[in-house]
C-alpha positions as CSV (number, residue, x, y, z in Angstrom):
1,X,-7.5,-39.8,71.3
2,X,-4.2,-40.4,72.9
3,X,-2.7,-37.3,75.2
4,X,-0.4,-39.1,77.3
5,X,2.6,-40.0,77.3
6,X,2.5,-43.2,79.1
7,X,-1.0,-44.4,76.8
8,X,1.5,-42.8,74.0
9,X,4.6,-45.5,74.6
10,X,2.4,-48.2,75.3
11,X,0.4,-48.5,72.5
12,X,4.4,-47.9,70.3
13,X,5.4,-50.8,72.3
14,X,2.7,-53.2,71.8
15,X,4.5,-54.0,68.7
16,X,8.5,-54.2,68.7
17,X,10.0,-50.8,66.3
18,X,12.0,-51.2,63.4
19,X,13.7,-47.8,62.8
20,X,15.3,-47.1,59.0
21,X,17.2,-43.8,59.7
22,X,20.6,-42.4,58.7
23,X,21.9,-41.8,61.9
24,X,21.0,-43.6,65.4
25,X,20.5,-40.2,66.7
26,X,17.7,-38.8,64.5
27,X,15.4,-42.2,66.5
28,X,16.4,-40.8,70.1
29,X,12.8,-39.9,71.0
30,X,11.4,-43.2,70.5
31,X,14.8,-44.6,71.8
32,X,14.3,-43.0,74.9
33,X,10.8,-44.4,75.3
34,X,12.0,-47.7,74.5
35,X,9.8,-47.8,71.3
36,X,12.7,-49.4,69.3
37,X,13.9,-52.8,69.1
38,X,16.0,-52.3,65.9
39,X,17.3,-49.7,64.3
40,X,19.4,-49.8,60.7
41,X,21.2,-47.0,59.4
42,X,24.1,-45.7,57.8
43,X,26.2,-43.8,60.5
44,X,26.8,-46.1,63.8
45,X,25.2,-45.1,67.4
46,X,28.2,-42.9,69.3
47,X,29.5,-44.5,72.3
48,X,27.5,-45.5,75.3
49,X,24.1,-45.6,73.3
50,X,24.2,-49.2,73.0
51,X,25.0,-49.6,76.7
52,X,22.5,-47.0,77.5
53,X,19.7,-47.9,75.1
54,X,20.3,-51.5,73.9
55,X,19.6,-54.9,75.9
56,X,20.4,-54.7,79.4
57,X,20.7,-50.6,78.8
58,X,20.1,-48.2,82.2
59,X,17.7,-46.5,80.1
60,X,14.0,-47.2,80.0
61,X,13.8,-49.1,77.0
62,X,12.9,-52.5,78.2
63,X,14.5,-55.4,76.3
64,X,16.6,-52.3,74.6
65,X,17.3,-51.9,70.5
66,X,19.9,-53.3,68.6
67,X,22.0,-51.1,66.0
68,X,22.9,-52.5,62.9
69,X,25.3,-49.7,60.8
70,X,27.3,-49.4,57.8
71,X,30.2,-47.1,58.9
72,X,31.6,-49.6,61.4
73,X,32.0,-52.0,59.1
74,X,33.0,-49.7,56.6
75,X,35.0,-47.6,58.1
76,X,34.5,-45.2,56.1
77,X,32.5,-41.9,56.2
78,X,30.7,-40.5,52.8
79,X,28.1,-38.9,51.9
80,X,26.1,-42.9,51.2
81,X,22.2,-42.1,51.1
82,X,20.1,-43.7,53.6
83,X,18.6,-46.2,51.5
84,X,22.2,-47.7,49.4
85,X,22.9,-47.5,53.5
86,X,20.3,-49.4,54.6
87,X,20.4,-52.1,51.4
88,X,24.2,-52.5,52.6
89,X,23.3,-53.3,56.1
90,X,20.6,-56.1,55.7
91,X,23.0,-57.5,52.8
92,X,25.4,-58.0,56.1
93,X,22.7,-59.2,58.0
94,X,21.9,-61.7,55.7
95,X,25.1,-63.0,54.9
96,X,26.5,-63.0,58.2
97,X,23.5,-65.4,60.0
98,X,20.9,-63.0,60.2
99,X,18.2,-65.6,60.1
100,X,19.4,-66.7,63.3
101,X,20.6,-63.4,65.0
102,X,16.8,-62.9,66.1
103,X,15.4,-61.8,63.1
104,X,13.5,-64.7,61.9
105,X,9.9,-65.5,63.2
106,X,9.7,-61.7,64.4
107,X,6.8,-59.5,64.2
108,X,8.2,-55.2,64.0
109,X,6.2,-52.2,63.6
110,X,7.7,-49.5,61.3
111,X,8.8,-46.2,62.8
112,X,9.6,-44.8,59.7
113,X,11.7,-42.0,59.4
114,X,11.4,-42.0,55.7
115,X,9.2,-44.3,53.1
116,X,10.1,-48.0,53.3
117,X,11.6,-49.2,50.1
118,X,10.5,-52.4,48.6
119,X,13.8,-53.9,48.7
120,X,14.2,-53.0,52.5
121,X,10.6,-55.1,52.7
122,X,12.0,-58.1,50.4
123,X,15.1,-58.3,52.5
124,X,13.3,-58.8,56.0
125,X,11.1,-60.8,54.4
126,X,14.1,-62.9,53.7
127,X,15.0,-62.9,57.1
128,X,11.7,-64.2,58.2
129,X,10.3,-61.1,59.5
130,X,7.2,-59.7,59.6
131,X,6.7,-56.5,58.9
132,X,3.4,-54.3,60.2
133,X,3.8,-50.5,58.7
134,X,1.1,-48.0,58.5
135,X,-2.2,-48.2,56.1
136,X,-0.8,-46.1,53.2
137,X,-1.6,-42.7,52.1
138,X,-2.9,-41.8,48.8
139,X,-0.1,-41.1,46.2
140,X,0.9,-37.4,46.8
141,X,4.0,-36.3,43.6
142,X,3.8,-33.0,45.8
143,X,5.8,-34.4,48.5
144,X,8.6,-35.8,46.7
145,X,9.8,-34.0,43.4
146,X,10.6,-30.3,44.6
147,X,9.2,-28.9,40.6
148,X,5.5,-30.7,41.5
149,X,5.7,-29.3,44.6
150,X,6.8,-25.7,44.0
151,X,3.7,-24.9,41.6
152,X,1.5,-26.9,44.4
153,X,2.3,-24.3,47.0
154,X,1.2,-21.7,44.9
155,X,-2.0,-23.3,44.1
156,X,-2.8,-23.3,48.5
157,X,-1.7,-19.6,48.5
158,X,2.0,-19.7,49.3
159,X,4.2,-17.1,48.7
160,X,7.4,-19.1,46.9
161,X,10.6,-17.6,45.3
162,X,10.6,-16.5,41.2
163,X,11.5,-19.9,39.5
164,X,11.4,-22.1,36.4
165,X,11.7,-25.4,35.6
166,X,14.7,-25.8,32.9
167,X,15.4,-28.8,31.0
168,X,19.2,-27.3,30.1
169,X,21.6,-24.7,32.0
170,X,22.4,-21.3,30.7
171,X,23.7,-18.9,32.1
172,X,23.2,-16.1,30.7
173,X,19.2,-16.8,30.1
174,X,19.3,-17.6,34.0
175,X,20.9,-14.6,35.0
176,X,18.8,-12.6,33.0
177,X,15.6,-13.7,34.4
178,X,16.8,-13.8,38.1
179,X,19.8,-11.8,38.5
180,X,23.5,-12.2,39.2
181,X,22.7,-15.4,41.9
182,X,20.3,-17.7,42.0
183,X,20.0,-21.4,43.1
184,X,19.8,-24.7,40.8
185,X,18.2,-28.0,42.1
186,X,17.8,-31.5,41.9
187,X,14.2,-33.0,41.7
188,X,14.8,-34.9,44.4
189,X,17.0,-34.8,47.7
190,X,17.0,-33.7,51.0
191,X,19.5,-32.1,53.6
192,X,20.7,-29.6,51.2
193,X,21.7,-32.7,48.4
194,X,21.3,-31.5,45.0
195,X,21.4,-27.9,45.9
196,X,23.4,-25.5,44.7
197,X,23.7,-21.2,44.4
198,X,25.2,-20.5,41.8
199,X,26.7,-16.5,40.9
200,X,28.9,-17.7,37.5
201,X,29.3,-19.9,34.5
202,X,31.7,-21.5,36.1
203,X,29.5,-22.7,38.9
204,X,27.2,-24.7,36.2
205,X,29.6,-27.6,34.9
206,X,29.4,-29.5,37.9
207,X,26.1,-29.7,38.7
208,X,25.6,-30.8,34.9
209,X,28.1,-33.5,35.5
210,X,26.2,-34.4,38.5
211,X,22.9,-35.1,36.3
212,X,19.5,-34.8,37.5
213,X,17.4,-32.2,35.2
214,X,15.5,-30.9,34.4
215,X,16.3,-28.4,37.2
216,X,14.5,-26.3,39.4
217,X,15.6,-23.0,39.2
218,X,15.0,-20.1,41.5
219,X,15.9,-16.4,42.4
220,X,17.8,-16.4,45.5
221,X,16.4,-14.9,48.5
222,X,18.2,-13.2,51.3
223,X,17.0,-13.3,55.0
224,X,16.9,-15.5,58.2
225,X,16.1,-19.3,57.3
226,X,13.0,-20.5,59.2
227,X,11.6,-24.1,59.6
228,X,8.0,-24.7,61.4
229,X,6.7,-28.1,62.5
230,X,3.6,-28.8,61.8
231,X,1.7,-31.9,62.9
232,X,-1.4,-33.0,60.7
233,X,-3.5,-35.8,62.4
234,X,-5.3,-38.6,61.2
235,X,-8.8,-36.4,62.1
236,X,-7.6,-33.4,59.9
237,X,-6.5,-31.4,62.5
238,X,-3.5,-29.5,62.0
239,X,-1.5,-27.8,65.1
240,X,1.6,-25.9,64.4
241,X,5.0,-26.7,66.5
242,X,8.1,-24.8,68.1
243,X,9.9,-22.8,64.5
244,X,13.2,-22.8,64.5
245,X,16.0,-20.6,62.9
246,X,17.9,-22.9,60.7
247,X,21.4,-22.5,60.7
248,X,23.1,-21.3,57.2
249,X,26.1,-20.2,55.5
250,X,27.7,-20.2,59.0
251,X,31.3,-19.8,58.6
252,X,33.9,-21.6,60.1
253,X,31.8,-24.8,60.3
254,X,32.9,-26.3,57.0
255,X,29.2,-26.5,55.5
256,X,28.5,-26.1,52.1
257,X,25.8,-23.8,50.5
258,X,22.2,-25.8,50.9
259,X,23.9,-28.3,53.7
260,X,22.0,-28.8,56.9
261,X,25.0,-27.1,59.7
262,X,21.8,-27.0,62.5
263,X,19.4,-24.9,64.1
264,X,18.3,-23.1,67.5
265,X,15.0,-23.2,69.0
266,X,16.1,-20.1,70.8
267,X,15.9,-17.7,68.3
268,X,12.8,-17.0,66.7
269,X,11.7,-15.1,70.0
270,X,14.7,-12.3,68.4
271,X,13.0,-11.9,65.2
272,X,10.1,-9.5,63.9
273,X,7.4,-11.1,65.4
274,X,5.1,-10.0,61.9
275,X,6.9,-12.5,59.2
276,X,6.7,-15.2,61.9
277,X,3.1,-14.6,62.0
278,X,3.0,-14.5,58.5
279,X,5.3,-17.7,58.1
280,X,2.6,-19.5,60.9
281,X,-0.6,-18.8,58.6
282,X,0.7,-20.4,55.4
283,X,2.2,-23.0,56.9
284,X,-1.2,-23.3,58.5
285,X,-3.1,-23.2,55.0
286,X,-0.5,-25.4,53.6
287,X,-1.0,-28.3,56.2
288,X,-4.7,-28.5,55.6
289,X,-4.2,-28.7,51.8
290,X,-1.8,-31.2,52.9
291,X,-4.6,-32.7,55.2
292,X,-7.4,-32.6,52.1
293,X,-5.0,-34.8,50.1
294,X,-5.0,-37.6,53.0
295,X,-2.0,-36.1,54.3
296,X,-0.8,-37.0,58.4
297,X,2.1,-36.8,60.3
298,X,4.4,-34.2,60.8
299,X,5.8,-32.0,58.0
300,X,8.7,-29.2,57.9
301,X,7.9,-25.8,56.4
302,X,11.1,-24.2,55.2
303,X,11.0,-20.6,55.2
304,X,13.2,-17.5,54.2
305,X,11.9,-13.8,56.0
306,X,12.8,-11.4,53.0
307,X,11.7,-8.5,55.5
308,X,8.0,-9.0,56.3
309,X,7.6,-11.2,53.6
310,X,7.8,-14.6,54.8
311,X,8.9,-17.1,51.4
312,X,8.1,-20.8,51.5
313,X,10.9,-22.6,50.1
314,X,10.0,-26.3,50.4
315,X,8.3,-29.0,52.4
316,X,10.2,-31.6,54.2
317,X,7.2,-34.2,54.7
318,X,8.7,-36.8,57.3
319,X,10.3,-36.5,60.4
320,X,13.4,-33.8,60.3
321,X,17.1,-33.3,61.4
322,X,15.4,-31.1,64.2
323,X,12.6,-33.1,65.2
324,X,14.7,-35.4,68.0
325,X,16.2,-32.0,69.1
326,X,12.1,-30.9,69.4
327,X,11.5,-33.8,71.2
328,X,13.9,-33.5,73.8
329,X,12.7,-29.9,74.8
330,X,9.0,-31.7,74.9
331,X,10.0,-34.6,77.0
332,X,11.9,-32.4,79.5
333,X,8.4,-30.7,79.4
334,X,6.0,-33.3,80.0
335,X,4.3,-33.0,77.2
336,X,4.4,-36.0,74.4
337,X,7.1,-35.6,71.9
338,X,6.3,-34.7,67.9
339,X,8.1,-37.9,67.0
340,X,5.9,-39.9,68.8
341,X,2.7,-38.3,67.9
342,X,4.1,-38.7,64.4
343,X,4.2,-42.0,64.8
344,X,0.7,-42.5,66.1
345,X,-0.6,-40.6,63.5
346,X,0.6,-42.3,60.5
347,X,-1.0,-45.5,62.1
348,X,-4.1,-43.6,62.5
349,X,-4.0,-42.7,66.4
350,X,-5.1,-39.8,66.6
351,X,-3.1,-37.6,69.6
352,X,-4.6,-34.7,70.8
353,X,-3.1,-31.2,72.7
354,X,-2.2,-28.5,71.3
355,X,2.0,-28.1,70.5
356,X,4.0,-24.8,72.1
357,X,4.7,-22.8,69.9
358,X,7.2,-20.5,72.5
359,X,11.2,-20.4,72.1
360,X,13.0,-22.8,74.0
361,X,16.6,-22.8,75.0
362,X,17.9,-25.8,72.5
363,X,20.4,-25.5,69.6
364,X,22.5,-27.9,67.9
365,X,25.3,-27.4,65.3
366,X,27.0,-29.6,62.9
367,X,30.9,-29.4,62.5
368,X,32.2,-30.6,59.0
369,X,35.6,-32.1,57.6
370,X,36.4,-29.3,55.7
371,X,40.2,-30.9,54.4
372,X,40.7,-33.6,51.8
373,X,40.5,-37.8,52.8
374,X,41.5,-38.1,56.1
375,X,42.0,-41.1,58.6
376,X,40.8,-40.4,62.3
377,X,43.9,-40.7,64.5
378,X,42.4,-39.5,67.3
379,X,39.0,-37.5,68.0
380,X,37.2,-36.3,71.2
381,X,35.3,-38.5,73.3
382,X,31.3,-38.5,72.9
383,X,28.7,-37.1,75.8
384,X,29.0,-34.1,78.0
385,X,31.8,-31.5,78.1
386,X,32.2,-28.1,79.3
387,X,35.2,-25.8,78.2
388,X,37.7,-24.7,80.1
389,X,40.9,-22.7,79.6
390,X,39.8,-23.3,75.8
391,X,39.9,-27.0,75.7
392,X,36.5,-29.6,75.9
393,X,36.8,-31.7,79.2
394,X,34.5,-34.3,79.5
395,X,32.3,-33.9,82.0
396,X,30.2,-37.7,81.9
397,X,27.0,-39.8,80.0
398,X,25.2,-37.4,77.9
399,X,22.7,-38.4,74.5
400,X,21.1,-35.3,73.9
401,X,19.9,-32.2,75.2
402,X,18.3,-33.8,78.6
403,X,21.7,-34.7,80.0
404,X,22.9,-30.7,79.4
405,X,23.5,-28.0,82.0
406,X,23.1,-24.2,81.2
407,X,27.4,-24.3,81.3
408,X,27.7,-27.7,79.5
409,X,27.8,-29.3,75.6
410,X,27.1,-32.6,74.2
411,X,29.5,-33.9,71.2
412,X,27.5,-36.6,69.2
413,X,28.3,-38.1,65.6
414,X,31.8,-38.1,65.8
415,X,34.0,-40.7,63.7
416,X,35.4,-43.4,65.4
417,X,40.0,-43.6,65.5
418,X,40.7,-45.5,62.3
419,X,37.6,-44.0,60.1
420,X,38.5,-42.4,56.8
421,X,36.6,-39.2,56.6
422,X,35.7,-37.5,53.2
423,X,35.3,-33.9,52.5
424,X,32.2,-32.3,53.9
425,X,30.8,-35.1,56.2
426,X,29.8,-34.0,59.9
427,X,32.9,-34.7,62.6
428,X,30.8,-33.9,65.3
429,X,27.4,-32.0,66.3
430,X,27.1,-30.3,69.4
431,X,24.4,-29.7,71.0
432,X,24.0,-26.9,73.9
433,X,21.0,-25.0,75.6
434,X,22.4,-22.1,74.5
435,X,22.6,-20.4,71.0
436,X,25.9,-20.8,69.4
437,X,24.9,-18.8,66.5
438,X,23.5,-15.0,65.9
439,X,19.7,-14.5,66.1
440,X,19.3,-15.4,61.9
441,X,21.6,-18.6,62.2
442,X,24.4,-17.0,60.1
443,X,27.5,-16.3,62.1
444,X,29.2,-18.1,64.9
445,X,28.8,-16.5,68.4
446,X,32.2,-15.7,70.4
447,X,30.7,-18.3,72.2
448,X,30.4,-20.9,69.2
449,X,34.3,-19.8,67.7
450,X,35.2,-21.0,71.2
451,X,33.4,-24.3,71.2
452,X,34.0,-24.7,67.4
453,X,37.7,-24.4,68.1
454,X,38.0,-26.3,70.9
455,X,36.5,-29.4,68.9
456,X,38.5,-29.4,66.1
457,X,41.6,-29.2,68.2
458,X,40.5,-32.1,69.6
459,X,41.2,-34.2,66.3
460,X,44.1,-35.5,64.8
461,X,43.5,-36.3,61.1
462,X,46.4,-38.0,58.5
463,X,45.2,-36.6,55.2
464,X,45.4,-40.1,52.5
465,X,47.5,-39.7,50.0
466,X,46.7,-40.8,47.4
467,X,42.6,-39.8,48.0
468,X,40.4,-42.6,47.8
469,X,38.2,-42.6,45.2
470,X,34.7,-41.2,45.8
């Protein structure tokens, strides 16, 4: 059983990482540890991470990681899924000398963030790598296709919103069974893709145009938006992690309904401490369902708190947009980091000690282009900043929440001058040790408008005219 740290990044090293993630950022835990020797995604790594983290980097990585992206060739930023991401890049890799830019006669361990795709594994292949990934779990439709996976929860005991799965959209029939606003999904997508509230007719068209049925349709419920990480291990065992309130319908911030805009560590501790207790216990039952099928790894529990009544919305069953945020308020800890032990776990090493389960002072909050096509003319500068007579001044190096004061900010993800930003992608997340939103993740704090302000002052966007075509 592994329950250190240093036995933890050893055995990751053994074997040089491949990371497959849509943003550098999301493999920070394992780049810190220098478990990572390449990682492919879609956004690029914001400035100073290849300095810090790649060959030759101050941080602890060893021989460091290279990053190979799509948006600085691109120049563009969209809404491109990880894996047409991902295809992109090793098509650039390939035609551009990959097999000798290092790739060929290399051995890499997967650290996936998601499934590998079998083209992904052709391409290296073609590279003349050699790819070692985890032994496979058994074939599991409940952790993929949100319809399967709804009537699964019920079957463990789960308490999960009214719903139906419709193979055509009325409106009227919809409204009748679950009132004047309910929510429409996609099978498949994550990050808030696909999903869509809907409180008219009019709100239907698009999602039709969009494709994708039959739907999953559900009553909409109101309340404080919860996520819980839970860690199953290779052994069965199943340890809950820090919840988090999940960040939602927060104004000002440019997110859509359903769109990931964040979340904060922090505030759980100001909630009804009964639902919580409630949300822990299924999320409990439903991990060692999870662990029965052949389950491991970690796993996100999305919640709504509809008073005492805690209601399981979905399962996110790979690493999460919060689990690198997690991670950093483990490793400033001591204590092993869930990415890590996720990592282990899927290559059947099992890690043992129990995760806290106590608030911790860590938030993080994604700002979106909320205007039509735009080109970057000018944007803030990544790392550490602390406002002052309502502006952001840089304060030095910062990657995350380690390098933040009580006083201070990160800005990460930002778009690069010269980028052509579409409506709705991130300009920036900012990351602080201090909540920027009210206790259910809702509003802005004065605080937040503040920072929120100050950022977007900071940019100097030339709406395209005409828009390029999405």
């Amino acid at each position: 059983m592994i329950t250190s740290c240093d036995e933890a990044v050893a055995r990751l090293r053994a074997v040089p990482g491949l990371s497959c993630c849509p943003r550098p950022l999301f493999a920070l835990p394992l780049l810190r540890s220098g478990c990572v020797a390449e990682v492919l995604s879609v956004e690029g790594p914001d400035a100073g991470w290849a300095g810090e983290f790649g060959p030759g980097g101050s941080g602890p990585g060893g021989s460091g990681a290279r990053f190979h992206a799509l948006e600085p060739h691109s120049l563009v930023r969209d809404n491109t899924s990880l894996g047409a991401g991902v295809d992109e890049v090793l098509r650039r890799i390939a035609t551009t000398g990959g097999a000798g830019g290092g790739w060929r006669g290399r051995t890499l361990a997967l650290l996936p963030y998601t499934a590998m795709k079998a083209e992904w594994r052709a391409a290296l292949e073609a590279l003349g790598t050699r790819l070692v990934e985890p032994p496979p779990m058994p074939a599991m439709p409940v952790l993929g296709d949100k319809r399967v996976q709804r009537a699964w929860l019920r079957s463990t005991g789960a308490v999960t919103p009214p719903d139906a799965v419709v193979p055509a959209l009325d409106h009227r029939e919809l409204r009748r069974r679950f009132g004047g606003r309910y929510v429409v999904q996609a099978p498949l997508g994550s990050g808030g893709k696909g999903t869509h509230l809907v409180s008219g007719e009019d709100g239907l068209p698009p999602i039709r145009r969009a494709g994708g049925g039959p739907w999953l349709v559900s009553g909409y419920v109101e309340g404080p938006a919860v996520n819980l990480h839970v860690l199953v291990s290779a052994d069965g065992t199943v340890r809950l992690l820090r919840p988090s309130v999940q960040l939602t319908r927060v104004e000002g911030v440019g997110a859509p309904f359903g769109a990931y805009s964040g979340c904060d560590f922090a505030a759980p501790a100001l909630l009804a401490p009964l639902p919580l207790a409630r949300a822990d216990s299924m999320a409990r039952r439903v991990g060692e369902a999870l662990a029965a099928l052949g389950y491991r790894g970690l796993f996100g529990a999305d919640f709504v708190l509809d008073g005492d009544r805690p209601v399981l919305l979905e399962l996110n069953c790979r690493m999460q947009g919060s689990t690198w945020l997690l991670g950093e308020v483990e490793s400033a800890e001591g204590a092993l980091p869930s990415a890590l032990r996720h990592m282990l776990e899927l290559y059947g090493h099992v890690t043992g000690g129990e995760g806290r389960t106590d608030a911790a002072g860590a938030a993080q909050l994604v700002v979106r282009h909320s205007g039509p096509t735009a080109r970057v003319a000018g944007a803030p500068g990544g790392g550490l900043h602390r406002l002052k007579d309502g502006r952001l001044r840089h304060c030095g190096a910062g990657f995350g929440l380690l390098e933040c004061g009580p006083d201070d900010c990160v800005l990460l993800q930002l778009p690069s001058p010269g980028m052509v930003v579409r409506p709705g992608v991130p300009l920036a997340r900012i990351v602080a040790r201090r909540s920027l939103t009210t206790p259910d993740g809702t509003a802005l704090t004065e605080g937040g408008r503040r920072l929120v302000r100050a950022l977007r002052a900071g940019f100097t966007l030339e709406a395209l005219e005409p828009a390029l075509p999405c």
